[in-house]
N, C-alpha and C positions, 0 to 999 in steps of 0.2 A: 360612570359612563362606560358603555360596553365598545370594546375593539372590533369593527367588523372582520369577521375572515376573509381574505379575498378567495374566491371561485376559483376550482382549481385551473381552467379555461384561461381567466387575468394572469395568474402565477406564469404561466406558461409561455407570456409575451415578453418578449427579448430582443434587444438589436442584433439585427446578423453583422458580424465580421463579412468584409469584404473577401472574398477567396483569394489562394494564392495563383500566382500565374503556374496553370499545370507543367509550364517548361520549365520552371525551378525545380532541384533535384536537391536531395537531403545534403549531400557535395558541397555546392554551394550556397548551403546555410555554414556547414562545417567550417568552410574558408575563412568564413568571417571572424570565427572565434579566435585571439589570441590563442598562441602556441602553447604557451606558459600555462594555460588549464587544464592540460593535459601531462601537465608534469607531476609525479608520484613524489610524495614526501614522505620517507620511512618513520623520521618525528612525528611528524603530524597523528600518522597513521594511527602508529602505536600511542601514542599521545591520546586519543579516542580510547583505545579500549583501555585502557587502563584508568582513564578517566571514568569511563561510563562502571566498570565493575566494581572502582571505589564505592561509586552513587548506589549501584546496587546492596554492598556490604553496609552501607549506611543505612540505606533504606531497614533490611534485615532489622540492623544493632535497633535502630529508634521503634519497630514493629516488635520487638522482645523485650522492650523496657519505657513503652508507652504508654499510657492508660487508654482506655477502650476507646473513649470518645474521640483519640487522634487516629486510632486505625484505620478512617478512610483515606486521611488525608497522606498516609505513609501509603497506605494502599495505589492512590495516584503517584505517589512518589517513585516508589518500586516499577511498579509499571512502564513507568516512562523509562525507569533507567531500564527495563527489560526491553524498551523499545528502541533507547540508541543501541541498543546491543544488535539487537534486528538490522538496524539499520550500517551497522559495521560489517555482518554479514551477506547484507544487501553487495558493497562494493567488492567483498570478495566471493562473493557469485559470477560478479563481472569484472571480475580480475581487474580493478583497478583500485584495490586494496596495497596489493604488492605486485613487482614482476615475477614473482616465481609461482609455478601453480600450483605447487605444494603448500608453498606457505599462505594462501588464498583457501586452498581446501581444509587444514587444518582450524587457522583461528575462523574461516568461518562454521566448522562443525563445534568447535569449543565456544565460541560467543553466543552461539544457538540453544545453549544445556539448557539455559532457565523457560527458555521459551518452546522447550521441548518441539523444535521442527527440524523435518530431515533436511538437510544442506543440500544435498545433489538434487533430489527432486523438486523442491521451490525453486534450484537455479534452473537447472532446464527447462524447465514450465513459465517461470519466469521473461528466460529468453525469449521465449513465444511470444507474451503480451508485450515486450518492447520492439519485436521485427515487425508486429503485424497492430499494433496501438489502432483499436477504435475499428477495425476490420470485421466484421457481424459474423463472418463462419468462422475465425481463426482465434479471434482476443480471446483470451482463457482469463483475464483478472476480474471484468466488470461488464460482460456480457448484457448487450441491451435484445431484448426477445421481442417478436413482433406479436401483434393480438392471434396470429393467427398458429405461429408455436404455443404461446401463452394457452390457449382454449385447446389444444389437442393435451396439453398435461392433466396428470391423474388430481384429482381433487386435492390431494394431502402435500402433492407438487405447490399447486397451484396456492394453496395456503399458506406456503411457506415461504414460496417465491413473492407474495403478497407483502408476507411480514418483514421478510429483509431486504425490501425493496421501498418499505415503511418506515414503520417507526423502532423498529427492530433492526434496523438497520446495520446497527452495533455491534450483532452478534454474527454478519456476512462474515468476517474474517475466520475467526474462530470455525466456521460450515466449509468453509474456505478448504483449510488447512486437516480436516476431517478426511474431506471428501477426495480431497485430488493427491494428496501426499505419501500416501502410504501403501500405495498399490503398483510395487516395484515392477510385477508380471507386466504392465501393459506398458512398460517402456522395451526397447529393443537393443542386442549388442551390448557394447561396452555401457552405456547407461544403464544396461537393466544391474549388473554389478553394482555400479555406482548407488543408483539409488536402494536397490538389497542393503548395501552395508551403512547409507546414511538413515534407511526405517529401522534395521536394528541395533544402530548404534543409539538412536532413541528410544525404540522400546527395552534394551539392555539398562538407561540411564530411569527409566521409569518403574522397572522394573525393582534394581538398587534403591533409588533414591526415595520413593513415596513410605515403600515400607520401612526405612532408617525414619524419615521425617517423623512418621505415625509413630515409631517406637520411642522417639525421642520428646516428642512434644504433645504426641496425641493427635485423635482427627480435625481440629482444630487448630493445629499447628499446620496442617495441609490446607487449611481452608485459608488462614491467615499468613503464612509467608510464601504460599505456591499460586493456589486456586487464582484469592481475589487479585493480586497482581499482575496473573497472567491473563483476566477478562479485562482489566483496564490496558494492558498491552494488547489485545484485539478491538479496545473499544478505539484505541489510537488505531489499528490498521485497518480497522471497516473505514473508519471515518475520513485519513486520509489517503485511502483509497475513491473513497466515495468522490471527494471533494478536488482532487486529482482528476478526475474524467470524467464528470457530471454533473451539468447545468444544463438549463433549457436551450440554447445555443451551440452544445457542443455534438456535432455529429457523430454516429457511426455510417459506415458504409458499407456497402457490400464490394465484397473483392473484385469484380468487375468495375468498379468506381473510385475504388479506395486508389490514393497516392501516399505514398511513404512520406515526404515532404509535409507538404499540408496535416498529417495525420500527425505528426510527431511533434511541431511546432502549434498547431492548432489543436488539436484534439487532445490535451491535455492541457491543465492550470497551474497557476503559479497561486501559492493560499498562504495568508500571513497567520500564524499563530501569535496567542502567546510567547514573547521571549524567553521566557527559561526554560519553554518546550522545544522550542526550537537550538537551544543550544544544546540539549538534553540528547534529542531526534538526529541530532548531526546537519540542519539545514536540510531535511528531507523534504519538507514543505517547497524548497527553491528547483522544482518538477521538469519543468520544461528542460534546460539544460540537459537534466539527467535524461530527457526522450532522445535530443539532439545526440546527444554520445552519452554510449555508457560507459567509456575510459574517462568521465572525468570525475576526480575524485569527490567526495562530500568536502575536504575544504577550498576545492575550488569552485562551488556551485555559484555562488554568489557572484564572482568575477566572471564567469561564463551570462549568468541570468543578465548582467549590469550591460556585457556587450552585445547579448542577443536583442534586449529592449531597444537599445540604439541602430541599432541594423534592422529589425525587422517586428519592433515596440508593436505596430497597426496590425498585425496577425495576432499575438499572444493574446490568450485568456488570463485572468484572474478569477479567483471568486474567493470567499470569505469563510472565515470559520467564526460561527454564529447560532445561537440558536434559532434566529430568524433563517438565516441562510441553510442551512439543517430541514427546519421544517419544510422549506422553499423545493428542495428538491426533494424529498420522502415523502409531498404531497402530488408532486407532477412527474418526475422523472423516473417511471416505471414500465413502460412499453415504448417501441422503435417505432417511429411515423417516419416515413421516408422525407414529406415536405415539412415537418412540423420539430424534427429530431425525437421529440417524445411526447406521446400521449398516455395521460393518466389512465387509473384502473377504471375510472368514474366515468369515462367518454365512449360512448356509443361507436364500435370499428366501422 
């Protein structure tokens, strides 16, 4: 018996969240979190990264001494540890890694190596999609486009913007990180320094490093302990990206409309993986918290999520990490509808 598809039009039906009252301020969501998740633990901290680059150097050892047929499975394996590393990075972007801002600058330029991205310019670009979350001129992570931007792009735009907005979705991160990171000139002042010295402390580390690889093990050796683990670490940051601030239900707004509050606690999800990804990731799936404040660390995310559910549970999103859930949104959630949140490629403007 054959599964019917649902229409992409069905797909697109969702219960609205009740809004928040526009007199609530980001403030007093703040309030309400215990004090104690905002407490830094230099243990913990470092307890992560030395966790996560163990799991990397394993990964490595069993991809040098596995037979073929485990190579994708180390391949995921790597990856993920390529991606708590990411995600170590992530907290010292927003300095609540450590109090000092050197030591935040530092391990996060050195936890970044495998995943080849520049430190300063992800943070500062970053800081953007968290002041401005789900905001339609200003969000830089997960930009929703109207039919009407959509149709003014050049064809090869417009095909692309198709595909990773599809089933190709996978490879957003990776375009990501191409396109927006390396281009020191268009930051200004003391950033443009910053980010000059974090694009060439990566292209320095690429420049060393591929051609040792290659010399060592051959082009194969780049494909197999660099390449593929570094696309299953984008395939994790498309995704929980994706899956972070994109369902049928979940607005964007325009800055005349947008509120901080609403956008920070609403406009973003809370998505359960796998457990050993999630301990792997640092609890990066546990999202919302992290919109509310970015001083709170990855191991307090859980005790921030547990109090925010109980204080304000009827606003928060969830959604799911699923292949059903996946197709759900790579089928509908590809242009901006003012009353609808998002209309598919397939719908008549």
């Amino acid at each position: 018996m054959k599964t019917a598809i649902a229409h992409p039009s069905e797909l697109l039906q969702a219960d609205k969240k009740i809004g928040l009252d526009p007199n609530i301020r980001l403030r007093d969501i703040l309030n309400t979190l215990p004090k104690e998740v905002f407490i830094k633990h230099p243990l913990k901290a470092w307890t992560g990264v030395i966790t996560n680059l163990i799991l990397v150097g394993l990964g490595w050892w069993g991809t040098a001494h596995a037979p073929w047929y485990l190579l994708p499975l180390l391949w995921l394996f790597t990856g993920s540890a390529f991606t708590g590393l990411f995600v170590l990075a992530h907290d010292c972007g927003h300095r609540s890694f450590s109090n000092r801002i050197w030591i935040n600058n530092l391990v996060g330029h050195l936890v970044l190596i495998p995943c080849i991205y520049p430190f300063h310019s992800w943070r500062i670009q970053h800081d953007i999609h968290h002041k401005y979350t789900n905001c339609l001129e200003i969000d830089n992570a997960w930009k929703a486009y109207s039919r009407e931007e959509y149709n003014s792009f050049h064809p090869i735009e417009k095909w692309a913007y198709r595909a990773l907005r599809g089933k190709f979705w996978w490879l957003a991160s990776a375009v990501h990180w191409a396109k927006l990171h390396f281009q020191w000139w268009t930051f200004a002042g003391k950033q443009r320094g910053q980010v000059r010295f974090s694009v060439l402390f990566v292209l320095a580390q690429m420049a060393i490093g591929f051609p040792l690889l290659i010399a060592t093990t051959g082009w194969w050796g780049l494909v197999n302990y660099w390449l593929m683990p570094w696309l299953v670490f984008h395939f994790w940051m498309s995704t929980i990206t994706l899956l972070h601030h994109t369902k049928p239900d979940i607005p964007f707004k325009p800055q005349s409309q947008w509120n901080e509050a609403e956008a920070q606690l609403m406009g973003t999800a809370h998505c359960q993986y796998p457990r050993w990804f999630e301990w792997m990731a640092h609890d990066i799936n546990v999202h919302v918290p992290h919109h509310i404040s970015t001083a709170i660390p990855w191991y307090n995310l859980r005790r921030a999520n547990a109090s925010l559910e109980e204080n304000w549970g009827e606003y928060m999103t969830t959604n799911e990490f699923s292949l059903s859930s996946l197709w759900k949104i790579t089928s509908v959630c590809h242009l901006y509808d003012e009353d609808k949140c998002y209309q598919p490629f397939t719908q008549k403007g």
